[in-house]
C-alpha positions as CSV (number, residue, x, y, z in Angstrom):
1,X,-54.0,90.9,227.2
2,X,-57.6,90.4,228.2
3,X,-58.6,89.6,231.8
4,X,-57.5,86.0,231.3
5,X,-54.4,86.7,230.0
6,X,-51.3,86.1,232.8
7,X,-50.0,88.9,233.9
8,X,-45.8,88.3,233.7
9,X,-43.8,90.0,236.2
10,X,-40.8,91.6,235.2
11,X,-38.2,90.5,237.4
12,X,-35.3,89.9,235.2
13,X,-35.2,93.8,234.7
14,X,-35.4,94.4,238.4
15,X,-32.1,92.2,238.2
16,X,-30.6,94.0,236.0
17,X,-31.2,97.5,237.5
18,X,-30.4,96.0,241.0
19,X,-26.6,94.2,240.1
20,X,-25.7,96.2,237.1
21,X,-27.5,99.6,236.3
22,X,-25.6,101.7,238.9
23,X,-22.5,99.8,238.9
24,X,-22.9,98.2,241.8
25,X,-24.7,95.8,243.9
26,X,-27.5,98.6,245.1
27,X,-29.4,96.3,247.4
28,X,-26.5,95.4,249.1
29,X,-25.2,98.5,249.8
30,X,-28.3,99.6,251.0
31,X,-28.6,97.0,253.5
32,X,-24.7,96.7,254.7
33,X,-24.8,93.8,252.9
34,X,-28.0,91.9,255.1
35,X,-29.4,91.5,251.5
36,X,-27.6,90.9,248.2
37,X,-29.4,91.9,244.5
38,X,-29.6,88.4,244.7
39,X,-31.5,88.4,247.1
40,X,-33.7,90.8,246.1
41,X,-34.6,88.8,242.6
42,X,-35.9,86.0,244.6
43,X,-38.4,88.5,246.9
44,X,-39.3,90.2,243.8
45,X,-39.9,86.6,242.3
46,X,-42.0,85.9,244.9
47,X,-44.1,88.7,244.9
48,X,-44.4,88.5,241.2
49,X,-46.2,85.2,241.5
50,X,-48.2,86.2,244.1
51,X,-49.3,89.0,241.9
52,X,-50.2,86.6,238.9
53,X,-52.1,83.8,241.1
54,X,-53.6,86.0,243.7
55,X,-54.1,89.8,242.2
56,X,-54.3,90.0,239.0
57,X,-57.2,87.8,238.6
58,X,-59.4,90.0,241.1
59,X,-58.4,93.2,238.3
60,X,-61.4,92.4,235.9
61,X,-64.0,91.3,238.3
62,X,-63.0,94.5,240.7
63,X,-63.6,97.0,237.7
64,X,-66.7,95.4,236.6
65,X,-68.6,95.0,240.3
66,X,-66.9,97.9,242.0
67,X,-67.3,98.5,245.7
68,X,-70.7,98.6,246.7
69,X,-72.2,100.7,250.1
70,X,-75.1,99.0,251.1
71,X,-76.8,99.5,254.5
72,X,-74.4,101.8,255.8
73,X,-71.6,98.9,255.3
74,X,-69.1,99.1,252.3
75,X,-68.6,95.7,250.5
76,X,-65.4,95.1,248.0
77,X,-66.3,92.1,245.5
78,X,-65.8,88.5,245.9
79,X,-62.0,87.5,246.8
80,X,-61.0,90.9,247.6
81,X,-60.8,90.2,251.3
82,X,-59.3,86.9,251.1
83,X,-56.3,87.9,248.8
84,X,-55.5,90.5,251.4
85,X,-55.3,88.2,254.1
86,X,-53.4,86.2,251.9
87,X,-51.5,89.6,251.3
88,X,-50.9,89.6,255.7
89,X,-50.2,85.8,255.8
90,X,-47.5,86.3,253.5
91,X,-45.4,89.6,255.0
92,X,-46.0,91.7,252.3
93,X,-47.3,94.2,254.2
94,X,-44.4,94.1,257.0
95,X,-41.8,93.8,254.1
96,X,-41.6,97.3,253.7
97,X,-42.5,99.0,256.9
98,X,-39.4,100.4,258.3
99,X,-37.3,98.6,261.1
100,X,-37.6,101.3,263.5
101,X,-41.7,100.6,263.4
102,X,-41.1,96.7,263.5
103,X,-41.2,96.3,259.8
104,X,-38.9,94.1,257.9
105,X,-37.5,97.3,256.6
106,X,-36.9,96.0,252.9
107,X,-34.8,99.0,251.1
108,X,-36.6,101.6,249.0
109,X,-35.4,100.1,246.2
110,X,-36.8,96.8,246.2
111,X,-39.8,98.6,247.4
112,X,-40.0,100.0,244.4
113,X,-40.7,96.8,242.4
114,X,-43.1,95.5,244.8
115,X,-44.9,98.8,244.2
116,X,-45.2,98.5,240.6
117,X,-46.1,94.5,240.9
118,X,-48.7,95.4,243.3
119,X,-50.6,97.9,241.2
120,X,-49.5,96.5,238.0
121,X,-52.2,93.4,238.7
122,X,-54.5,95.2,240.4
123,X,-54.2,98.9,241.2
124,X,-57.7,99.2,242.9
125,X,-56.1,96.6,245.5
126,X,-52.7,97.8,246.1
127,X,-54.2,101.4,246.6
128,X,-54.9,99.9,250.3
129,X,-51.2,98.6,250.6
130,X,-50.0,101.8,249.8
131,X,-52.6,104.2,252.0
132,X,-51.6,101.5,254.7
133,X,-47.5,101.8,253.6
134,X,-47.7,106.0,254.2
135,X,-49.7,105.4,257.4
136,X,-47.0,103.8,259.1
137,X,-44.4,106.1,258.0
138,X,-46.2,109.0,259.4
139,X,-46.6,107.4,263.0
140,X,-43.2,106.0,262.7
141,X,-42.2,109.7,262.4
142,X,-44.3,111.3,265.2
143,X,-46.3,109.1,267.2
144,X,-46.0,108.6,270.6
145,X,-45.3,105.5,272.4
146,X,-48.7,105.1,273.4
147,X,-50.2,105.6,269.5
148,X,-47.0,103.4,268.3
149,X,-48.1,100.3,270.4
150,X,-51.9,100.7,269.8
151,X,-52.2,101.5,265.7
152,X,-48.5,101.6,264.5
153,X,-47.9,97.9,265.2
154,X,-51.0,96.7,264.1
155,X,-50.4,98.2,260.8
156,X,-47.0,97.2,260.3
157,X,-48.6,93.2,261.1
158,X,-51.4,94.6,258.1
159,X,-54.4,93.4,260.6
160,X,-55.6,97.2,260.3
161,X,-55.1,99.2,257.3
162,X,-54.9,103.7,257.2
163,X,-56.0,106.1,255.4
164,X,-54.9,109.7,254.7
165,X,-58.5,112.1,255.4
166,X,-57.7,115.7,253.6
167,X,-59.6,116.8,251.1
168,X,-63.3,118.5,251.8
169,X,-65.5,120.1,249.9
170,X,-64.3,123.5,249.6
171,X,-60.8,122.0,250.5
172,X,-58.8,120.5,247.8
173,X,-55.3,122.1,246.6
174,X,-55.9,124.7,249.7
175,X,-55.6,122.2,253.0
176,X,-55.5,126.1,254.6
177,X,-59.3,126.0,254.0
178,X,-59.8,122.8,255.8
179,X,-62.8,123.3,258.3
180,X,-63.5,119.9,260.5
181,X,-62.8,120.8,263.8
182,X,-60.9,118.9,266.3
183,X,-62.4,120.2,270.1
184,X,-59.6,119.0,273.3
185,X,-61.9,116.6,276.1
186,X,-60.5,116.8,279.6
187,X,-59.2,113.0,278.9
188,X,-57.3,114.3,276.9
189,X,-58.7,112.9,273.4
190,X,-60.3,115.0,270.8
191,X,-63.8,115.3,269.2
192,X,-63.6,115.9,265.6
193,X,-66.7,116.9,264.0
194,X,-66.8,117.3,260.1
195,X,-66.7,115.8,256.8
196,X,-63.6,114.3,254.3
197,X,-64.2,113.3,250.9
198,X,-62.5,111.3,248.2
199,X,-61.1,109.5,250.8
200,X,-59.4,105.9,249.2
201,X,-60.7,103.0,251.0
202,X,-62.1,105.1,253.1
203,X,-64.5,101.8,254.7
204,X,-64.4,98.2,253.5
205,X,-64.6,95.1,255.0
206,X,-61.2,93.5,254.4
207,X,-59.6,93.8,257.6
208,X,-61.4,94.6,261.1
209,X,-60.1,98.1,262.0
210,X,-58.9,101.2,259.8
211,X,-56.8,104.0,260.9
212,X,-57.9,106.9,259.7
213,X,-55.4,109.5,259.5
214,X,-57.3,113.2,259.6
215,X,-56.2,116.9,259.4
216,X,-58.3,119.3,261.4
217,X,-58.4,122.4,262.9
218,X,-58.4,123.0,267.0
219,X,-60.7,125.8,268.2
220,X,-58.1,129.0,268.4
221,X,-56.1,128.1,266.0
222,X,-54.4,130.1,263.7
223,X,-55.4,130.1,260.6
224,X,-54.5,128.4,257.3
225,X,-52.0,125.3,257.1
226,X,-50.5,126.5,259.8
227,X,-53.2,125.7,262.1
228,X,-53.9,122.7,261.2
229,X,-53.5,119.4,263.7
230,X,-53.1,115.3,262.4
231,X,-55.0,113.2,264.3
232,X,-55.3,109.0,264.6
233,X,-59.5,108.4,264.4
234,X,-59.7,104.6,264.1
235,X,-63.2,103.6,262.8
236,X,-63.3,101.4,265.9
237,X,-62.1,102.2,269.2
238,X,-59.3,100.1,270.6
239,X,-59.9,99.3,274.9
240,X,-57.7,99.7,277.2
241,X,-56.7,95.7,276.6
242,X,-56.6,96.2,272.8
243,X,-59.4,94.8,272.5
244,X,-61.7,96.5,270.1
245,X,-65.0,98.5,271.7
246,X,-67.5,100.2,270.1
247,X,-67.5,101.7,266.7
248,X,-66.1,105.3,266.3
249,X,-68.8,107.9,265.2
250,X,-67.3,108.2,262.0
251,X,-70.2,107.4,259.1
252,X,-69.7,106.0,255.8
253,X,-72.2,108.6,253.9
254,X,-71.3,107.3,250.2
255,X,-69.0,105.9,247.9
256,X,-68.1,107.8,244.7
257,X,-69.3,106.4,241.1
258,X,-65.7,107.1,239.1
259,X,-64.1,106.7,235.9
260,X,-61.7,103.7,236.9
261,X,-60.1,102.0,240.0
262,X,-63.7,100.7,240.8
263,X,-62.3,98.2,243.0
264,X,-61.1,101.1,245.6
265,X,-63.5,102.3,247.8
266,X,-63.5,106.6,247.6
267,X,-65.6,107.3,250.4
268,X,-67.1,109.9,252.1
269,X,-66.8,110.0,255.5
270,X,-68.5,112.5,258.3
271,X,-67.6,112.9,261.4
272,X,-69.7,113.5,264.3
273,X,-67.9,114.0,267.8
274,X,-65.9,111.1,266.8
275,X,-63.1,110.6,269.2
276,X,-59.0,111.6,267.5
277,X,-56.1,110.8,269.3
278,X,-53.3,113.8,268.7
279,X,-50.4,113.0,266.2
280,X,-47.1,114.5,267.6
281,X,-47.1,118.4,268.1
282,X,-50.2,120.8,268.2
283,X,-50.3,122.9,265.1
284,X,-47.8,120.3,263.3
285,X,-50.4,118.2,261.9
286,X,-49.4,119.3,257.7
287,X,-45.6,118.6,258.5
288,X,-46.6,115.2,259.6
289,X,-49.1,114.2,256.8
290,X,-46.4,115.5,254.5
291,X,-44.6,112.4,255.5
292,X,-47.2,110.1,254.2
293,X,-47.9,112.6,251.3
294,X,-44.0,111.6,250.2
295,X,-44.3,108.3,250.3
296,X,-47.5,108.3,248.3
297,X,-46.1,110.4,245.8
298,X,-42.9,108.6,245.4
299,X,-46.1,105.3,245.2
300,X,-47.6,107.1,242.4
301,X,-44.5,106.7,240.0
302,X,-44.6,102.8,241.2
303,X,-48.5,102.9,240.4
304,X,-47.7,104.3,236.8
305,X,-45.5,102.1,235.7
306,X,-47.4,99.1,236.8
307,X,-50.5,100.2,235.4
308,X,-48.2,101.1,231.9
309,X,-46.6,97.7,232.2
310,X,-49.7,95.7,232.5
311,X,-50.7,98.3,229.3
312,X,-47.8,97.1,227.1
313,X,-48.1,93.6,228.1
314,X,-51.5,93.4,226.9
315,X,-51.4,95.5,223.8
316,X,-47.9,93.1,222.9
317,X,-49.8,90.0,223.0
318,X,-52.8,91.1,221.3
319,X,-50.4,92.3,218.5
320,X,-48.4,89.2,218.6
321,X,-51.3,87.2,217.8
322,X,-53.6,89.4,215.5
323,X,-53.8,88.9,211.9
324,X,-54.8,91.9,209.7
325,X,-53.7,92.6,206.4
326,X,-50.8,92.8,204.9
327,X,-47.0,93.6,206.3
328,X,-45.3,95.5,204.6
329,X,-41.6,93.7,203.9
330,X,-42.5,90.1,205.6
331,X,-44.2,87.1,204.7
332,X,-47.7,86.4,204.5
333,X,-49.5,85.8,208.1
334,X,-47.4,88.0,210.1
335,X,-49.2,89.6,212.9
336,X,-49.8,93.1,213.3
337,X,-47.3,93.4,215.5
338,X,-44.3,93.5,212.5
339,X,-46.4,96.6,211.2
340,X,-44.4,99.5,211.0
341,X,-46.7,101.9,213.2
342,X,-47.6,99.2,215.4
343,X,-44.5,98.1,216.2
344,X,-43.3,102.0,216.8
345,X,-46.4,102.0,219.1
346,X,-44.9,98.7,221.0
347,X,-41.8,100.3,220.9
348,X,-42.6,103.6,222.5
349,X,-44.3,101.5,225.2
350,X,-41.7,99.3,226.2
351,X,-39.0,102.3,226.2
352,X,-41.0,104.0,228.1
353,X,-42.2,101.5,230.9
354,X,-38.3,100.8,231.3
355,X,-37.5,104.4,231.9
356,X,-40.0,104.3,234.6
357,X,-39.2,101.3,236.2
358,X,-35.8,102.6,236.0
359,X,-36.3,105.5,237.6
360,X,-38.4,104.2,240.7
361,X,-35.6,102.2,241.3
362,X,-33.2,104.8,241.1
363,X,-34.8,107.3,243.3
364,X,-35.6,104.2,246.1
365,X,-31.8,103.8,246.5
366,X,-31.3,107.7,246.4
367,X,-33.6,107.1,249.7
368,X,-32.0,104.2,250.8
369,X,-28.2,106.3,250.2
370,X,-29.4,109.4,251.9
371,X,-29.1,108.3,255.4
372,X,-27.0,111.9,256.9
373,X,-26.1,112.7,253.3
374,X,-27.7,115.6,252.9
375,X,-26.7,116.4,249.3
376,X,-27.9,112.7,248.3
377,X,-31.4,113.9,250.1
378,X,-31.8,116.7,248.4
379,X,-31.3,115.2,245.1
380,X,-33.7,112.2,246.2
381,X,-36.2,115.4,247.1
382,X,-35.7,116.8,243.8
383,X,-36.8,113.7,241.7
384,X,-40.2,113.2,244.4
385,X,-42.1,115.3,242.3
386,X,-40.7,114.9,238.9
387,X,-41.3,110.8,239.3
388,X,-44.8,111.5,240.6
389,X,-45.6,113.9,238.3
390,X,-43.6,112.5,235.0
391,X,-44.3,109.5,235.2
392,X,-48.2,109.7,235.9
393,X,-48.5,111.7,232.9
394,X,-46.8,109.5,230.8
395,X,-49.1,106.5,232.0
396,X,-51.9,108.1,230.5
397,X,-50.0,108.5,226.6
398,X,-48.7,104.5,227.2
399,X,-52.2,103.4,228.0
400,X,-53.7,105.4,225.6
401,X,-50.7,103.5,223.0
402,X,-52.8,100.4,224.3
403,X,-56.1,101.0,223.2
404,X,-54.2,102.1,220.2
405,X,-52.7,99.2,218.9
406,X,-55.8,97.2,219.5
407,X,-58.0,99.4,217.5
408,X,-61.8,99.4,217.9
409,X,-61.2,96.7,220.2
410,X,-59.6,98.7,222.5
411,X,-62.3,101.1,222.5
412,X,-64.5,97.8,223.7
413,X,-64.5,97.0,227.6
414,X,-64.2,93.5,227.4
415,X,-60.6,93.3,225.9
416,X,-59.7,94.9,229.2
417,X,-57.5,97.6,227.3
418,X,-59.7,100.8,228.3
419,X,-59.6,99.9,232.2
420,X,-56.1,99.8,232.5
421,X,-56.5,103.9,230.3
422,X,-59.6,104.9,233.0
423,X,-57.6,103.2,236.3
424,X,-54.1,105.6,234.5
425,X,-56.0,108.5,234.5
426,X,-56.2,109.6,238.3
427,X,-52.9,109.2,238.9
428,X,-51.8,112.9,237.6
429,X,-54.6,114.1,239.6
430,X,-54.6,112.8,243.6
431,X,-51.7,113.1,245.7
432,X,-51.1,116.2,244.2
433,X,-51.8,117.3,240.6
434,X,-49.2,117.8,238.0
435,X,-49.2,121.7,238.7
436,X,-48.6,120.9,242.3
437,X,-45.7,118.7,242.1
438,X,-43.8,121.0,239.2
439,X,-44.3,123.9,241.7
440,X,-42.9,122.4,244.7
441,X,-40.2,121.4,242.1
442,X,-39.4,124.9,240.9
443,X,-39.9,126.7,244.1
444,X,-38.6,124.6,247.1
445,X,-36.3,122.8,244.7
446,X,-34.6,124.2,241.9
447,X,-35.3,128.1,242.7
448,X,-34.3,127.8,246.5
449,X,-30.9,126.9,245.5
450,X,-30.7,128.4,242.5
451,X,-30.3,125.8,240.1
452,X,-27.1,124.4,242.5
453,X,-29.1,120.4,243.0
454,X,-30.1,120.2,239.0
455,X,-27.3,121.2,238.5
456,X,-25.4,118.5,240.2
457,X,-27.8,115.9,238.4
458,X,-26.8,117.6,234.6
459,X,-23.2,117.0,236.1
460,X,-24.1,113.1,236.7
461,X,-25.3,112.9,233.4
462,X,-22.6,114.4,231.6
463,X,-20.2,111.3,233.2
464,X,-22.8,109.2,231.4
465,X,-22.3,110.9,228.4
466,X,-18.8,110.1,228.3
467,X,-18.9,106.9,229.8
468,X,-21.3,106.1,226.7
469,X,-18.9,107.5,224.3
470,X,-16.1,105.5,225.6
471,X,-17.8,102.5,225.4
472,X,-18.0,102.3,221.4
473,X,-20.3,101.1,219.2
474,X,-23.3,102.6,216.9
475,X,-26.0,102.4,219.4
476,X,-24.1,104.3,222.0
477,X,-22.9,106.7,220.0
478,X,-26.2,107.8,218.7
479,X,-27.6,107.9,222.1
480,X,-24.4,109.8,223.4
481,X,-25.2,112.4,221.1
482,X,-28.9,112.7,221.6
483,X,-28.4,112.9,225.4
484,X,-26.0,115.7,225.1
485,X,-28.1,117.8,222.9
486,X,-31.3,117.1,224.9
487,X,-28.7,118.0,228.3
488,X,-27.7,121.2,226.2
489,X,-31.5,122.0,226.1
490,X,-32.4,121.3,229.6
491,X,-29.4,123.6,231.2
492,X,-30.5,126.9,228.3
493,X,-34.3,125.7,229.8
494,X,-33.1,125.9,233.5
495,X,-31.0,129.1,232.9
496,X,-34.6,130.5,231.4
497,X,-36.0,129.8,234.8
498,X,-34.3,131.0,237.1
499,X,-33.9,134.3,235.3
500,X,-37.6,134.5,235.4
501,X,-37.6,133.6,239.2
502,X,-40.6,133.4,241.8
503,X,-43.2,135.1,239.3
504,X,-46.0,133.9,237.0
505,X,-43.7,133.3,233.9
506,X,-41.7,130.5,236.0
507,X,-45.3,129.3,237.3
508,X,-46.5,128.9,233.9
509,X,-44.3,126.8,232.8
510,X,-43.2,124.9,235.4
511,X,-45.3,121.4,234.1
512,X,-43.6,121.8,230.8
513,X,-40.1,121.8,232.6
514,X,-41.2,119.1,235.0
515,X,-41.6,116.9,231.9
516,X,-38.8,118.2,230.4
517,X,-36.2,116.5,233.5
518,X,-38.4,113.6,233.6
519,X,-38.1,112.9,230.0
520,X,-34.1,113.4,230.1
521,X,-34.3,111.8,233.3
522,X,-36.0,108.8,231.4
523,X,-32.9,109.1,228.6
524,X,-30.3,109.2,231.5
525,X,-31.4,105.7,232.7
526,X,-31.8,104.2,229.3
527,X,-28.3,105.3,229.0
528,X,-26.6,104.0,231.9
529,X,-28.3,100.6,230.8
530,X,-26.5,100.6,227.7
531,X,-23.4,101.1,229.5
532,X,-24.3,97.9,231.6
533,X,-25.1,96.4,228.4
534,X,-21.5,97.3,226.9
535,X,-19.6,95.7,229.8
536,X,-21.0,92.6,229.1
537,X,-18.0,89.4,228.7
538,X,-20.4,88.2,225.6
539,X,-23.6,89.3,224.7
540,X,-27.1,88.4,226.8
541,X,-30.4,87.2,225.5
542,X,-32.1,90.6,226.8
543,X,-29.2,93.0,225.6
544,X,-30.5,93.6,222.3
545,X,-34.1,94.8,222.9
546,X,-32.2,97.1,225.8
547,X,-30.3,98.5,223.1
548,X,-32.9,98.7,220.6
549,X,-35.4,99.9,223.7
550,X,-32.4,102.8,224.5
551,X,-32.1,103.5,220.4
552,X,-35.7,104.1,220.3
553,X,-36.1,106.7,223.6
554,X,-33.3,108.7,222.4
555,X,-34.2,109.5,219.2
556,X,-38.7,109.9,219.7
557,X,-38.4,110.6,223.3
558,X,-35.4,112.6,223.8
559,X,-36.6,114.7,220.9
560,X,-39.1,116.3,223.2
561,X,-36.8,118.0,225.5
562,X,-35.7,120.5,222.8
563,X,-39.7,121.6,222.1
564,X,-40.2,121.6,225.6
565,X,-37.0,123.8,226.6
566,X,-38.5,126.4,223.6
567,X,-41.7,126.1,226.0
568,X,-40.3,126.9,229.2
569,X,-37.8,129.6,227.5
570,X,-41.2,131.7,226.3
571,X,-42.3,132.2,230.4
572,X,-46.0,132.9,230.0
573,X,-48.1,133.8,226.9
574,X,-50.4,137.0,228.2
């Protein structure tokens, strides 16, 4: 797919994961029935278009020109403000926002395809709807009335966008080592003085206000996380009326020069007695930017698999089209993509891009299920970090598959093929790196417990297993099998774990048994789409690529699970 290329939204599987999948109408029980599946194809429709005409043609130009910081002023490329206005205009930012903030309060499933559309055209651009998404979740959560009326609503109406202000530069991983300072006025505001970096569209000139969202310290306070406050600094102050004043003393000191999402703006910002408005309770600040942490981790597995899809899509019609050499067992002028490799490589892509979507999909209705369900949270909990984490690392092998099957094109910029390998790559790095997600997943998930949530989830997949095996047929069979071995391996790779408990052996290998449930996680929902697929009246154009898709995982996907249960089984190599 080069830069011209439409980019083709994939909204028939969003309707077969939203009526079928799960066995049920998802959307509709999500929303007592407000919304149907139905529904939710046509808003998924919809966005997909907008995607295609508006987004995705901003993707090339946006990598090539970048955001640009010239006289103190950060400037996004041509047509980057006006599609998000467009963005506004249409209610896709309010779509998603939660009702209880004024939001249209879409469920988290359907939020999940919007997600993936988002950043599949242009993942520099949706990085704003996202930062802006986890914004108004963390006010929604803790704000007071006052903050609620002056920033929450204005970006649940997208007029002002958020960011999330962390990192510095001797604090990264360790927030406890945060140092900008947050000094109480007698008005009862707060001057924060100090300075964030790598902060994601940190200044820009799309929309007239950003909220920046900013963890600091208050004079006295203890230290570490647990002193740490969250604080509302808009870059321009809001009067009394509203109206916007003067601008905040918060100075756009440069933009960072970086491998891929060009089109985002990574600032760094200092702060110099700029006015903060407190963030629900003194000391409570990490609490409440975990809340927009979660929802942008749970936006990184939407961000991989767009950024995989829009991969696939390319490298499939560059193959379809590309003549070289000789097929092996078909006719003369076949295209690459009948070649054995390269059709494994297409293959692998596909199955894996599903599993993803899949996924996302699943874990949004886990959300949207959990209400006062505790054990439905805590299994929606446990797949936060194995999404984020699983699926950003296998963005970077699908995007890598691109370049792959293009060959030395690939390796060339103006097929468009690396960008979408450079843009993949940061996604196991921010919001958390892949070490940090597989340890919140073996210490405050699976070691708390003691293995009692997984274990549920190998329980769920065992009814798959049968329900597979009852179903009949070759296909399902084979996969019935495969997943059964590959759950074998996971519970002996669990069992190794938790013998090995809180120490270094369970931290050193705690990315090799994230992957390992994301993978059979991945072969889980390939399975339950073959048993859609089976109780089919008569056969449906799409059913045999699912099967074939499903075929595939289990046996070169699945496969991994057994390498990486001997991994997690040897604890640490001293």
């Amino acid at each position: 797919m080069s830069s011209a290329t439409p980019y083709v939204p994939p909204v028939s599987d969003y309707a077969f994961l939203y009526r079928e999948v799960f066995g049920r109408d998802i959307v509709a029980a999500a929303s007592g029935g407000a919304i149907t599946a139905d529904d939710a194809v046509e808003i998924v429709s919809g966005a997909g278009e907008f995607a295609a005409e508006v987004l995705a043609p901003l993707d090339r130009p946006g990598d090539q020109i970048g955001a640009r910081l010239e006289n103190g002023e950060v400037h996004l490329p041509d047509g980057f403000a006006e599609a998000y206005q467009e963005l506004v205009a249409a209610g896709w930012v309010s779509a998603t926002a939660p009702e209880s903030a004024g939001g249209d309060g879409l469920p988290d499933s359907v939020g999940a395809a919007l997600g993936e559309i988002w950043n599949a055209s242009n993942m520099a651009f949706a990085l704003c709807w996202m930062l802006g998404t986890g914004a108004i979740h963390a006010l929604d959560a803790a704000a007071s009335d006052e903050l609620r009326e002056t920033y929450l609503t204005k970006l649940v109406s997208g007029e002002w966008t958020g960011t999330m202000n962390l990192t510095e530069p001797e604090a990264g991983t360790d927030l406890g080592a945060i140092r900008t300072v947050a000094t109480p006025r007698d008005d009862g505001t707060f001057s924060i003085s100090g300075q964030k970096i790598f902060i994601t569209w940190g200044d820009h000139d799309v929309a007239e206000n950003i909220v920046h969202l900013v963890l600091a310290r208050t004079p006295g306070a203890p230290d570490g996380a647990k002193g740490l406050s969250l604080f509302v600094a808009p870059r321009t102050l809001v009067n009394a009326d509203g109206s916007l004043g003067e601008r905040n003393s918060v100075e756009t000191v440069a933009i960072e020069h970086k491998l891929g999402i060009h089109g985002s703006p990574t600032c760094v910002l200092s702060y110099e007695d700029a006015t903060g408005y407190l963030v629900g309770e003194l000391h409570g600040g990490l609490a409440g930017m975990f809340v927009m942490m979660n929802s942008a981790r749970v936006g990184m597995g939407h961000q991989a698999t767009g950024v995989s899809d829009r991969a696939y899509q390319g490298a499939a019609d560059y193959a379809s089209g590309r003549l070289q050499g000789a097929v092996q067992g078909r006719p003369a002028g076949t295209p690459i993509a009948e070649h054995p490799d390269v059709r494994r490589i297409l293959r692998s892509m596909s199955s894996q891009v599903f599993a993803m979507r899949a996924l996302s999909v699943y874990v949004g209705d886990l959300f949207d299920r959990a209400g006062n369900d505790e054990d439905v949270l805590r299994m929606a909990e446990l797949f936060v970090p194995i999404l984020k984490g699983w699926s950003s690392e296998e963005a970077l092998h699908v995007t890598s598959d691109g370049i792959q099957v293009y060959g030395g094109m690939g390796f060339i910029e103006e097929t468009g093929a690396a960008q979408h390998y450079r843009d993949a790559r940061i996604t196991p790095i921010y919001e958390g790196t892949t070490a940090i997600q597989s340890n919140d997943l073996i210490g405050r998930k699976v070691l708390r417990d003691q293995g009692a949530t997984v274990g549920e989830l190998f329980g769920a997949i065992d009814e798959t297993v049968a329900a597979l095996r009852a179903s009949g047929g070759d296909v399902a069979g084979r996969i019935a099998e495969r997943l059964s071995r590959a759950l074998d391996a996971a519970r002996r790779a669990t069992d190794a774990l938790l013998a090995f408990g809180t120490g270094r052996d369970a931290s050193s290998v705690s990315v090799p048994y994230l992957l390992l449930l994301g993978t059979l996680a991945g072969g889980w929902m390939h399975a339950l789409a073959v048993v859609a697929v089976a109780a089919h009246d008569a056969p449906e154009e799409a059913d045999a690529a699912r099967l074939t898709d499903a075929d595939f995982y289990a046996a070169h996907h699945l496969a991994r699970v057994h390498a990486l249960a001997e991994t997690v089984a040897a604890g640490e190599i001293a």
